[in-house]
ZABA-714150 format. One record per residue (C-alpha): x, y, z; residue number from 1; residue in one letter. Coordinates in pm, 1 decimal. Layout:
% ZABA-714150
+----------+----------+----------+------+------+
!        u !        v !        w ! resi ! resn !
+----------+----------+----------+------+------+
!        X !        Y !        Z !  NUM !    A !
...
+----------+----------+----------+------+------+
% end
This chain:
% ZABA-714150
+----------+----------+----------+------+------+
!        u !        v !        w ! resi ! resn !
+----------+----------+----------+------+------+
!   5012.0 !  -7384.1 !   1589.9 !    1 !    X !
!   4662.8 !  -7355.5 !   1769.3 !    2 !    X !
!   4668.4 !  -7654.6 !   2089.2 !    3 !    X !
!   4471.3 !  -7898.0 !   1916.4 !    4 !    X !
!   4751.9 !  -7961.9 !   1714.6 !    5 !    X !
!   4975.1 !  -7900.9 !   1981.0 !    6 !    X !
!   4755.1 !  -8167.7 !   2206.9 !    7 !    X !
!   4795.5 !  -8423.5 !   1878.1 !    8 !    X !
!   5169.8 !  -8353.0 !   1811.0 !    9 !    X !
!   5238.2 !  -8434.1 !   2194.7 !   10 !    X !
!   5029.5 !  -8749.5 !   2203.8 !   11 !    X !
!   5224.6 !  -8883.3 !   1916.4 !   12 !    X !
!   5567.3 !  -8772.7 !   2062.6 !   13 !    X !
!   5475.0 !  -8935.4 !   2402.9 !   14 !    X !
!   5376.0 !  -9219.0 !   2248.4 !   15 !    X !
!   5714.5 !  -9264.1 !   2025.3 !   16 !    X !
!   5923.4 !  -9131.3 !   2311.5 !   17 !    X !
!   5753.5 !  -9332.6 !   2541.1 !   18 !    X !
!   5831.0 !  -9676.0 !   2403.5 !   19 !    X !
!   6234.2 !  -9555.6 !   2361.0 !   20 !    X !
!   6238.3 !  -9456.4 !   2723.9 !   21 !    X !
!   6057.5 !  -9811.2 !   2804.8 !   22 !    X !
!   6351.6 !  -9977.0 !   2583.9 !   23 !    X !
!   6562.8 !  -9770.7 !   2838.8 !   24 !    X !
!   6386.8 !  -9867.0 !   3145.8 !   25 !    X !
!   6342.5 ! -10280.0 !   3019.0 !   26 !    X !
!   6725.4 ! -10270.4 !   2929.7 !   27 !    X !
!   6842.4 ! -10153.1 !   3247.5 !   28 !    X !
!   6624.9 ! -10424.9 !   3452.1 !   29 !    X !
!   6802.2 ! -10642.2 !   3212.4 !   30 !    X !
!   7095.2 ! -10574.9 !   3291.5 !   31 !    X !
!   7071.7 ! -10530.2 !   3677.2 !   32 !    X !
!   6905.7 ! -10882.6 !   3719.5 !   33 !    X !
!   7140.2 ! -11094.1 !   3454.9 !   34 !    X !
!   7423.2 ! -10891.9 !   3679.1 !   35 !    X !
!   7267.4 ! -10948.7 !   4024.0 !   36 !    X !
!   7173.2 ! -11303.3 !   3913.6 !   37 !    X !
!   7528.5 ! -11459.2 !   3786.0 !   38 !    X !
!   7716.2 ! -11182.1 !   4005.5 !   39 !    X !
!   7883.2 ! -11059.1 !   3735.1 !   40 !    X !
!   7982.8 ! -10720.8 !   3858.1 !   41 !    X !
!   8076.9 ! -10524.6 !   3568.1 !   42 !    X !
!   7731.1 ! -10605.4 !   3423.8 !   43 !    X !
!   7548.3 ! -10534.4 !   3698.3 !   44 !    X !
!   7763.8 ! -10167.1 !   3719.9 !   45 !    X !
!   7614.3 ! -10109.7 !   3369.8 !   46 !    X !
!   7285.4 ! -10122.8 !   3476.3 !   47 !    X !
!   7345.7 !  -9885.7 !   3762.1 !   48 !    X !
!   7481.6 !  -9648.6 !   3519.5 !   49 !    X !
!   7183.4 !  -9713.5 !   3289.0 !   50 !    X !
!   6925.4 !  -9630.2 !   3603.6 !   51 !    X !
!   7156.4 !  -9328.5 !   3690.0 !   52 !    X !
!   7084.8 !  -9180.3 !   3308.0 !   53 !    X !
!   6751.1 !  -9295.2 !   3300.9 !   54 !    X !
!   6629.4 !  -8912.3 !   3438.1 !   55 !    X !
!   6890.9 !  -8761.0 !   3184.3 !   56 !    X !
!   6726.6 !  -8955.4 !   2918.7 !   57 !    X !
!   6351.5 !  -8831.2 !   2998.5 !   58 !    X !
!   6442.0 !  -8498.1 !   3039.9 !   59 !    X !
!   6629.8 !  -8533.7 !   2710.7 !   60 !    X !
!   6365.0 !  -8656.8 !   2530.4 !   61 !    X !
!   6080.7 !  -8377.6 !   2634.5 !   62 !    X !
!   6364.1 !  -8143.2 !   2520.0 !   63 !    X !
!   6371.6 !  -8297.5 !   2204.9 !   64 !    X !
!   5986.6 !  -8291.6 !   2171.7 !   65 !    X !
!   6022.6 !  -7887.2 !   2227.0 !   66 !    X !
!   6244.9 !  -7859.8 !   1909.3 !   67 !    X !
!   5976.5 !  -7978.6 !   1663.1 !   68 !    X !
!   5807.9 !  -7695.9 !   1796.1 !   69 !    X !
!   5840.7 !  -7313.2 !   1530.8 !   70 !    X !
!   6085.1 !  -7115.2 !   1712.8 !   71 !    X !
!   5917.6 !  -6883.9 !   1980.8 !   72 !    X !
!   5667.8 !  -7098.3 !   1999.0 !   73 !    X !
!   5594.4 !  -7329.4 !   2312.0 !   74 !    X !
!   5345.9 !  -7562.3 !   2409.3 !   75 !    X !
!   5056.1 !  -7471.0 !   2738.5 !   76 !    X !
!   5163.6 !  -7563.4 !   3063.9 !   77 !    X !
!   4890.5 !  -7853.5 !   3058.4 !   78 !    X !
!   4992.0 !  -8038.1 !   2739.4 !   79 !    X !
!   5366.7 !  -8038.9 !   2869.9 !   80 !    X !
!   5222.1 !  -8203.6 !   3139.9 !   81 !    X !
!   5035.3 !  -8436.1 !   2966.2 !   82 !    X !
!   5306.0 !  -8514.5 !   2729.3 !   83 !    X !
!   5510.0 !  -8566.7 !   3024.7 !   84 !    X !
!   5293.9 !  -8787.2 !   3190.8 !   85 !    X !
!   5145.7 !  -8998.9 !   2888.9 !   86 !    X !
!   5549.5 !  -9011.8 !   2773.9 !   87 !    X !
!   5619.0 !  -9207.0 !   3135.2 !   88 !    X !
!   5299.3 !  -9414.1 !   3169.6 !   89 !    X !
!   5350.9 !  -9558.4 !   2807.5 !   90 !    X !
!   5758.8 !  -9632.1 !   2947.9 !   91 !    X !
!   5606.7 !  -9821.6 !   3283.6 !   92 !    X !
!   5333.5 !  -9977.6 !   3095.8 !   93 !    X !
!   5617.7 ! -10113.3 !   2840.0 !   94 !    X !
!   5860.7 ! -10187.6 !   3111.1 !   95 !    X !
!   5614.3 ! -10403.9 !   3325.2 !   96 !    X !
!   5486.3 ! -10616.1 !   2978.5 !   97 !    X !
!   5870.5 ! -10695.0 !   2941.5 !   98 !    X !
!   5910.7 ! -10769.7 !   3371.6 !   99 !    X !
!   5600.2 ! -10980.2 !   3393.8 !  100 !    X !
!   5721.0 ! -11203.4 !   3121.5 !  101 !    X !
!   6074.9 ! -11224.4 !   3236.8 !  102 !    X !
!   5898.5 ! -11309.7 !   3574.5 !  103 !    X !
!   5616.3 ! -11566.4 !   3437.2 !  104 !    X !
!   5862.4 ! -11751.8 !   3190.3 !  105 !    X !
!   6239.3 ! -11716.0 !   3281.0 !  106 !    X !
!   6320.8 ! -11633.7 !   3622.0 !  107 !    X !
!   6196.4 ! -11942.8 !   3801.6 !  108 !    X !
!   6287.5 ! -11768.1 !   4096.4 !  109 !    X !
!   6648.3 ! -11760.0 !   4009.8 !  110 !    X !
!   6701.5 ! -11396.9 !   4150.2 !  111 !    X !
!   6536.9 ! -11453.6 !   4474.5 !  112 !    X !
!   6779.7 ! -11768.9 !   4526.5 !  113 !    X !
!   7081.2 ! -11596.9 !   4431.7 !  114 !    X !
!   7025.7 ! -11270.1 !   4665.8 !  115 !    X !
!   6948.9 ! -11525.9 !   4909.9 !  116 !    X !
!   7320.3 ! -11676.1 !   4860.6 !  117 !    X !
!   7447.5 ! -11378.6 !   4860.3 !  118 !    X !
!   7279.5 ! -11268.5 !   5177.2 !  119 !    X !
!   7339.0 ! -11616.5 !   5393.7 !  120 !    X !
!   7747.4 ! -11647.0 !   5254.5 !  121 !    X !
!   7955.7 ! -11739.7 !   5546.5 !  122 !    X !
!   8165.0 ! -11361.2 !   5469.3 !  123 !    X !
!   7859.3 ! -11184.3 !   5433.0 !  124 !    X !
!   7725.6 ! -11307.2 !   5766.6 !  125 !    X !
!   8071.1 ! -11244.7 !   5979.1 !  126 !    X !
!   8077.8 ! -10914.9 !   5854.1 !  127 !    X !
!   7747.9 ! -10854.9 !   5968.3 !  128 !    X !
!   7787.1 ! -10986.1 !   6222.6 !  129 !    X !
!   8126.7 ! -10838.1 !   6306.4 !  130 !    X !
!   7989.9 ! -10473.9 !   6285.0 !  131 !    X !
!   7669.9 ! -10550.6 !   6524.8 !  132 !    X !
!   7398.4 ! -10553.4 !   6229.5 !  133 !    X !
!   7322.1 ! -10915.0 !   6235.3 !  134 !    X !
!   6928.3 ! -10784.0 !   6307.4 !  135 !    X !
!   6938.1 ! -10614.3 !   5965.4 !  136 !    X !
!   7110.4 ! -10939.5 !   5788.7 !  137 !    X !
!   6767.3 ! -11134.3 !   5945.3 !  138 !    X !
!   6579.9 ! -10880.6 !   5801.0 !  139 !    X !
!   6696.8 ! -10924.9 !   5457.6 !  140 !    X !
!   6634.6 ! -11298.5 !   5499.7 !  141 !    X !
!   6242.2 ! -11261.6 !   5610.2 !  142 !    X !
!   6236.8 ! -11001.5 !   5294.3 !  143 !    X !
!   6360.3 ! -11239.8 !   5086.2 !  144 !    X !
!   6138.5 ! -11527.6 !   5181.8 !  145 !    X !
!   5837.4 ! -11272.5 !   5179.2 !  146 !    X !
!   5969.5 ! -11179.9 !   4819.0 !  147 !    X !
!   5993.7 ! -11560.5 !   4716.8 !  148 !    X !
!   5638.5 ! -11601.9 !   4747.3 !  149 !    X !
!   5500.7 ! -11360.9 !   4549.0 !  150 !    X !
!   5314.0 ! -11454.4 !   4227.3 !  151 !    X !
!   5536.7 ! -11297.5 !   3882.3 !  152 !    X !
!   5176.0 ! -11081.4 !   3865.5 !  153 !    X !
!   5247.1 ! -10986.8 !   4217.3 !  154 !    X !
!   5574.6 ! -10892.2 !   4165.9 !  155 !    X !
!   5568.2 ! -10699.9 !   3831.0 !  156 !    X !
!   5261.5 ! -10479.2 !   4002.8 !  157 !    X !
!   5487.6 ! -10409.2 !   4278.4 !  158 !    X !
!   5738.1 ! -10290.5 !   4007.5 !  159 !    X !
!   5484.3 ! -10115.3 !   3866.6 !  160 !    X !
!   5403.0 !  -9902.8 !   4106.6 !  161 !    X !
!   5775.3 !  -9854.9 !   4234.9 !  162 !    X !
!   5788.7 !  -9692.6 !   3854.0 !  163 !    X !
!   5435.1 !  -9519.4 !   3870.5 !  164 !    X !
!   5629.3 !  -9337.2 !   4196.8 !  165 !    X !
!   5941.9 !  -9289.9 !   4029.5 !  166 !    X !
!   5737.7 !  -9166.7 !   3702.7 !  167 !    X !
!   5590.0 !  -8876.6 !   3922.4 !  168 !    X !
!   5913.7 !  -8735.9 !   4040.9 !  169 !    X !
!   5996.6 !  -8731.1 !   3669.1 !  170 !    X !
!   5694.5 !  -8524.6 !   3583.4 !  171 !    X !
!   5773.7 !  -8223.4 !   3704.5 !  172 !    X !
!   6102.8 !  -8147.1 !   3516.7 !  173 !    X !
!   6018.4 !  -8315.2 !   3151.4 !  174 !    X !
!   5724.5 !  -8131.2 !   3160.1 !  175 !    X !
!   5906.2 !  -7844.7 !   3263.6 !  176 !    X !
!   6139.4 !  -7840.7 !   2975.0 !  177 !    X !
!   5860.5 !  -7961.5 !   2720.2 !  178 !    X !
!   5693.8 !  -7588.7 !   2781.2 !  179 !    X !
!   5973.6 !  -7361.8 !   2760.5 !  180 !    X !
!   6005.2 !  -7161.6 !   2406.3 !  181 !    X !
!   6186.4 !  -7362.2 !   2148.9 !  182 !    X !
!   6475.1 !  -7145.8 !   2023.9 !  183 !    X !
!   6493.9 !  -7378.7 !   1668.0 !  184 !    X !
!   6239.0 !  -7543.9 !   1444.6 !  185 !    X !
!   6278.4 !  -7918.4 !   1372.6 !  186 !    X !
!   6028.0 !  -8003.1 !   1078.4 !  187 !    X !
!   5757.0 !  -8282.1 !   1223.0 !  188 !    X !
!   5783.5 !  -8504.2 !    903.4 !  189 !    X !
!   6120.5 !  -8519.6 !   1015.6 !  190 !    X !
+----------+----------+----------+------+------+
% end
């Protein structure tokens, strides 16, 4: 396989892979802000466990893009990266479509409000309070109101670029398993 077919195999892969892993990403921010929003805690533990597999699942993935390769075979050190990269950018890209709209249309500021109860609760405060961090507890409160004002656009580009961040972290070891030699052969029409 010469590496303009590799180059058009891995666009399509990081494409296809990209908008699973964006599924990923968009169902754990579902689940962390229904959870963090109606303090349900077993939800909101789901969606921590979902964020915690959300590496597992990328790296996953580029291995799984390295098994439609022939066996022996792998793909150049700059397509893995590329497939790596184009893989994650699709998954933000995806991700911040699905954050703006749950920002624009359904929140209504509903998360803000309820961190803020949770952060100003009589318990909350003593604790604070108790252990000498009632500085950090303000903190959280000007955070919060800084937060509150933010346009949904504002917010879901500051997501954004919390995941662009995250994304290049992530670069490094899917692309890293994308290029090493595939040991089976997977048939691309699957």
């Amino acid at each position: 396989m010469n590496n303009f077919e590799q180059y058009k195999m891995a666009r399509a892969f990081a494409r296809e892979y990209g908008v699973f892993l964006g599924i990923s990403w968009c169902a754990t921010f579902c689940f962390m802000v229904y959870g963090m929003s109606h303090f349900d805690t077993p939800t909101t533990l789901i969606g921590i466990f979902l964020y915690i597999l959300l590496p597992f699942i990328a790296c996953y993935l580029s291995w799984r893009f390295k098994q439609h390769l022939p066996a022996g075979e792998q793909v150049s050190t700059a397509i893995a990266f590329m497939f790596a990269f184009f893989m994650l950018i699709n998954a933000c890209i995806i991700t911040a479509v699905i954050e703006f709209c749950y920002f624009k249309f359904f929140d209504g500021g509903e998360i803000i409000a309820s961190m803020k109860a949770l952060v100003t609760a009589d318990d909350i405060v003593r604790q604070y309070k108790a252990m000498g961090m009632s500085q950090i507890l303000e903190t959280m409160n000007e955070s919060l109101d800084m937060f509150a004002g933010l346009s949904p656009f504002d917010i879901t580009v500051y997501l954004f670029s919390n995941n662009i961040f995250t994304s290049f972290f992530l670069i490094f070891p899917t692309a890293y398993l994308a290029h090493r030699k595939s040991k089976s052969y997977r048939k691309i029409g699957r």
